[in-house]
C-alpha positions as CSV (number, residue, x, y, z in Angstrom):
1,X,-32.2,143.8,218.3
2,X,-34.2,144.9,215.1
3,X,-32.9,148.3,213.7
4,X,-36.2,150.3,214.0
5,X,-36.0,154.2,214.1
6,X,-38.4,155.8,216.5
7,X,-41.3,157.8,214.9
8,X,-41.3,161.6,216.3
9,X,-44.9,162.7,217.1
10,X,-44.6,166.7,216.5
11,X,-47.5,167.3,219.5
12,X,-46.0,165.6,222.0
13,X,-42.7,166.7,223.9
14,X,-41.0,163.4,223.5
15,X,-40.7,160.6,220.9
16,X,-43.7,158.2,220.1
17,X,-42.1,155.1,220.7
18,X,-45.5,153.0,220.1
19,X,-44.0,151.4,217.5
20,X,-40.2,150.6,218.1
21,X,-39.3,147.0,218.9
22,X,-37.7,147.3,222.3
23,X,-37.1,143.1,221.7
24,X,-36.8,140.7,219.2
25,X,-36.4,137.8,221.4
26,X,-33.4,136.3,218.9
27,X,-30.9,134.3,220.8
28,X,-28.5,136.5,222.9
29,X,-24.9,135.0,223.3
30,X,-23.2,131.9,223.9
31,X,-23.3,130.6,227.4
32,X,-19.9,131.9,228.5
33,X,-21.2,135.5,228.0
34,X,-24.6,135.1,229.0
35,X,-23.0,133.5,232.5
36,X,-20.8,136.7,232.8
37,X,-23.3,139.3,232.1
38,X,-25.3,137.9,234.8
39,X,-22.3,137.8,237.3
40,X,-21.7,141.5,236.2
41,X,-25.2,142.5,237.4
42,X,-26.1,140.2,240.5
43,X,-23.2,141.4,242.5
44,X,-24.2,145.0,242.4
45,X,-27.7,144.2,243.3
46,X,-26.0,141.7,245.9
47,X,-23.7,144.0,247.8
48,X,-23.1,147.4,246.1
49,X,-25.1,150.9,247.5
50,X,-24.1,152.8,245.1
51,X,-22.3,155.4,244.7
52,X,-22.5,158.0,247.8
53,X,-25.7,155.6,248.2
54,X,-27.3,156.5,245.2
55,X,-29.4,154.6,243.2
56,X,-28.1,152.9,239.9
57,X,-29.9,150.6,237.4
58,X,-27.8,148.1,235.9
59,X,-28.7,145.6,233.3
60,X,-27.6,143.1,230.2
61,X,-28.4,142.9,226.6
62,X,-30.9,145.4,227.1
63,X,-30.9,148.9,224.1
64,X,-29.9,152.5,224.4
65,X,-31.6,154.2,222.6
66,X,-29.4,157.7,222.5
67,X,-30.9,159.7,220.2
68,X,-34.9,159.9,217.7
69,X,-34.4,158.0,214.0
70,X,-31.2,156.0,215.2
71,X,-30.9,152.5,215.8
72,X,-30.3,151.6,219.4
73,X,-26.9,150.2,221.1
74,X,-27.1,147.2,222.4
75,X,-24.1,146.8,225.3
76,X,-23.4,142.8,227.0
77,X,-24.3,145.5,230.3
78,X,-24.3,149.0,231.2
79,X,-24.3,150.3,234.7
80,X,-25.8,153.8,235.0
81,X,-26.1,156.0,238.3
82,X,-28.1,158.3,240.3
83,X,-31.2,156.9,238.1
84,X,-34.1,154.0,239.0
85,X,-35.4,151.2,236.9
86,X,-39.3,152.3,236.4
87,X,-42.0,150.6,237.8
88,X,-44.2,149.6,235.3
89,X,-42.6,147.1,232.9
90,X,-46.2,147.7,230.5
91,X,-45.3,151.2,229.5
92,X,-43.2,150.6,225.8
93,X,-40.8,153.9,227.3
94,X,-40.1,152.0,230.6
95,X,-38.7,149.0,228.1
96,X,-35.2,149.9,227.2
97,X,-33.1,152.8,228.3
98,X,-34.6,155.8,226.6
99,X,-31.6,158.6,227.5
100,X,-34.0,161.1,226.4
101,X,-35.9,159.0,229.6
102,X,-33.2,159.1,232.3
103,X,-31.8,162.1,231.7
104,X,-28.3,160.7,231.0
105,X,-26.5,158.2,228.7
106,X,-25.2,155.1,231.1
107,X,-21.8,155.4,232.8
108,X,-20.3,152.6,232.1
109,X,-20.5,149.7,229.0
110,X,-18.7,146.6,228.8
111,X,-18.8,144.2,225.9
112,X,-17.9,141.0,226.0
113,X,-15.9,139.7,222.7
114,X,-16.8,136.2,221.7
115,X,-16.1,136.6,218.0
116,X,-14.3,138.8,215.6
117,X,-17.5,140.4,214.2
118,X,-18.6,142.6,216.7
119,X,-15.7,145.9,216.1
120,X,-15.5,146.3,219.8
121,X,-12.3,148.2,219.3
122,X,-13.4,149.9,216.2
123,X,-16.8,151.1,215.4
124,X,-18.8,150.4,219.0
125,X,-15.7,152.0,220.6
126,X,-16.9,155.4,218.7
127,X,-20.0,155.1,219.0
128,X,-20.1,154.9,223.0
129,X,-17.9,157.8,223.2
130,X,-20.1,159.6,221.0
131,X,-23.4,159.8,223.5
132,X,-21.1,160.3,226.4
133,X,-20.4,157.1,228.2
134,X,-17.6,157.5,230.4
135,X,-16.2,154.3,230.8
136,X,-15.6,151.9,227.9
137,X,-14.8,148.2,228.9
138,X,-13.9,145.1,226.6
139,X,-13.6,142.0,227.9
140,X,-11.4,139.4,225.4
141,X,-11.7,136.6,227.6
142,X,-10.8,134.4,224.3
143,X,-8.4,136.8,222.7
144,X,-9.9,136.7,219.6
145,X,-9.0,140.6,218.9
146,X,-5.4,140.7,220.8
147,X,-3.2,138.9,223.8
148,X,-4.8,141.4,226.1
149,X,-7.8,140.3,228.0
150,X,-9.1,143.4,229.0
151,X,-9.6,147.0,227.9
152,X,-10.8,149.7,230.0
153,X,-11.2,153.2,228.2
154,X,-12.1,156.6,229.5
155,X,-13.8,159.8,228.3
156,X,-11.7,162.3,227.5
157,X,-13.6,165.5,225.6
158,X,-15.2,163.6,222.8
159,X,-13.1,160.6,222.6
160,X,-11.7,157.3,224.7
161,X,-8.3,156.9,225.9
162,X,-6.9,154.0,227.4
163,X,-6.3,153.3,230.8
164,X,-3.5,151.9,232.7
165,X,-5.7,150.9,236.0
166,X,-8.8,149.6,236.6
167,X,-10.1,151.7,239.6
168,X,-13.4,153.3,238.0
169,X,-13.2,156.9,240.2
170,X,-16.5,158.3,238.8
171,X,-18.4,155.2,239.6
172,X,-16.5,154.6,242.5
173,X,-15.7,150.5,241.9
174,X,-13.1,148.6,239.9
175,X,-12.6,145.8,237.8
176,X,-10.5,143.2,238.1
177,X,-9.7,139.4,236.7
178,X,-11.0,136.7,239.4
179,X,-10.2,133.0,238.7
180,X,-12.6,131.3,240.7
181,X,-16.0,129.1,240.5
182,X,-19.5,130.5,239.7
183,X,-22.6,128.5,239.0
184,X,-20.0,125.5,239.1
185,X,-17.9,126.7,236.2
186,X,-14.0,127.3,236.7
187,X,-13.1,130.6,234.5
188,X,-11.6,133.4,234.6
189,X,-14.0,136.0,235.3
190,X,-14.5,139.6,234.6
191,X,-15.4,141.0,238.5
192,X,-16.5,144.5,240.2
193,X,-14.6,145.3,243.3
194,X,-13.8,148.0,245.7
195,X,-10.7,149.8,245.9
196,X,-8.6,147.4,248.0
197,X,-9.4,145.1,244.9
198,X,-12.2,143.0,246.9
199,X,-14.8,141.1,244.3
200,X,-18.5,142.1,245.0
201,X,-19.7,139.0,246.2
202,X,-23.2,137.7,244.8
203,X,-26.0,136.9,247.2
204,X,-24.8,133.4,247.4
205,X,-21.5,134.3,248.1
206,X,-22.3,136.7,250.9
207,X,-24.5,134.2,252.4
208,X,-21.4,131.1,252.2
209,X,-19.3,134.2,253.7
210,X,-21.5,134.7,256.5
211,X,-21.8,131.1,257.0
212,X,-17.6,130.5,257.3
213,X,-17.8,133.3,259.8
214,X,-20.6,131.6,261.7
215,X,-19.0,128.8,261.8
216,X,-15.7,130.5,262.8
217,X,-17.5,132.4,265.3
218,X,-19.0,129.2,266.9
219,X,-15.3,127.6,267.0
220,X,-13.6,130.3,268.5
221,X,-16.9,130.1,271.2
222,X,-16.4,126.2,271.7
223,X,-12.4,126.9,272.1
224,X,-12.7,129.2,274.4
225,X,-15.5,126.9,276.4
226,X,-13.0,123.8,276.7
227,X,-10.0,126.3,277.8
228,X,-12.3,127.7,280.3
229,X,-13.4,124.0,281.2
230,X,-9.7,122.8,280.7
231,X,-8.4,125.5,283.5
232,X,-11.1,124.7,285.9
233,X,-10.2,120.9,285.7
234,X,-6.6,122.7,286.5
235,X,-7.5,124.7,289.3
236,X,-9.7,121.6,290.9
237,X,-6.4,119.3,290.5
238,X,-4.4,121.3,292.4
239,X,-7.0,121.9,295.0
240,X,-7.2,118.8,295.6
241,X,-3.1,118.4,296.1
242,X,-3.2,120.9,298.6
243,X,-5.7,119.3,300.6
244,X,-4.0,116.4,300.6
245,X,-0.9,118.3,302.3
246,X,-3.2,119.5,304.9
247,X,-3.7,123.1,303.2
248,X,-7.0,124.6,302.9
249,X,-6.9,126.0,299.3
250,X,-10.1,128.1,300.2
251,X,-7.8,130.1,302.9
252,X,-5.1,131.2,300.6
């Protein structure tokens, strides 16, 4: 992400940002992270409402731009509520996330560590508690900064502290450590989920969930058929017996 400043235009109300590079189109990640930024973001859009119902906007690699004549942040993704993703991709302010835009810095960031380089624990770590996000989350999936995988930090007054759990309450979901399959690669995966500690299932999941229960559905139907069939063939067997010792089964 190039390191423009924004240029301040002293008629207008906001920032000129005519001239700030929202995107450099440099490579983003290796394709580990890319994979899990993309699991991080489908699954709200998949199966999450939002909290109270209200609308969110989450996204990957994309800047925060926090502040006129600083360099934006660039988080892996950032989830941020009770705002909407404009509607017109043209317009250079409905680019990137412009707080000064949305009204609000984003509510949660979570970095992904794939190197030593990137200070997640050091200088970003700062600098996301200094324009107000309240939940700070680094993922070590290679534990190249320590032997624990995952970090979750909250707001406190100006700085982070760390958290023992992993149940978001302001955002109303949780994150938690899924072994499992996605796009056919075994990992261990960083995963939203509800308070019972349920994944958010992506579109694909959902649908291969409703399927199984379909398909469960349609057994427990065809079960239920050949027990029904299986106790008339019963009830006709023994009819038979008793007409055959001279009893009228109909007249019992």
């Amino acid at each position: 992400m190039s390191q423009s400043a924004i240029s301040l235009d002293e008629s207008a109300v906001e920032p000129d940002v005519s001239h700030l590079v929202t995107e450099d189109d440099a490579p983003v990640d290796n394709l580990f992270s890319e994979t899990l930024q993309r699991l991080l973001t489908v699954c709200l859009y998949s199966s999450w409402l939002g909290l109270n119902d209200r609308s969110f906007l989450t996204a990957a690699n994309v800047g925060v731009f926090y502040a006129v004549r600083q360099p934006p942040l660039v988080p892996d993704v950032f989830l941020s509520l009770g705002v909407q993703a404009p509607q017109d991709w043209r317009d250079k302010q409905n680019r990137a996330y412009f707080v000064w835009e949305f009204g609000k810095p984003p509510d949660v960031v979570i970095e992904i560590v794939s190197n030593r380089e990137g200070n997640e624990l050091g200088s970003k770590l700062r600098d996301y508690a200094r324009i107000g996000v309240a939940y700070y989350v680094v993922f070590d999936p290679l534990q190249q900064l320590s032997e624990t995988l995952l970090h979750i930090y909250e707001l406190q007054g100006n700085s982070y502290e760390a958290m023992s759990q992993t149940w978001l309450e302001k955002v109303g979901l949780g994150l938690t450590l899924w072994e499992g399959e996605f796009e056919g690669k075994q990992a261990v995966w960083l995963r939203w989920c509800d308070r019972q500690g349920e994944v958010l299932p992506t579109g694909d999941e959902r649908a291969s969930l409703e399927q199984h229960r379909a398909e469960q559905q349609q057994q427990r139907a065809e079960q239920a058929e050949a027990q029904l069939a299986h106790e008339q063939q019963r009830a006709q067997q023994l009819a038979e017996r008793l007409r055959a010792l001279g009893v009228d089964p109909d007249q019992l």
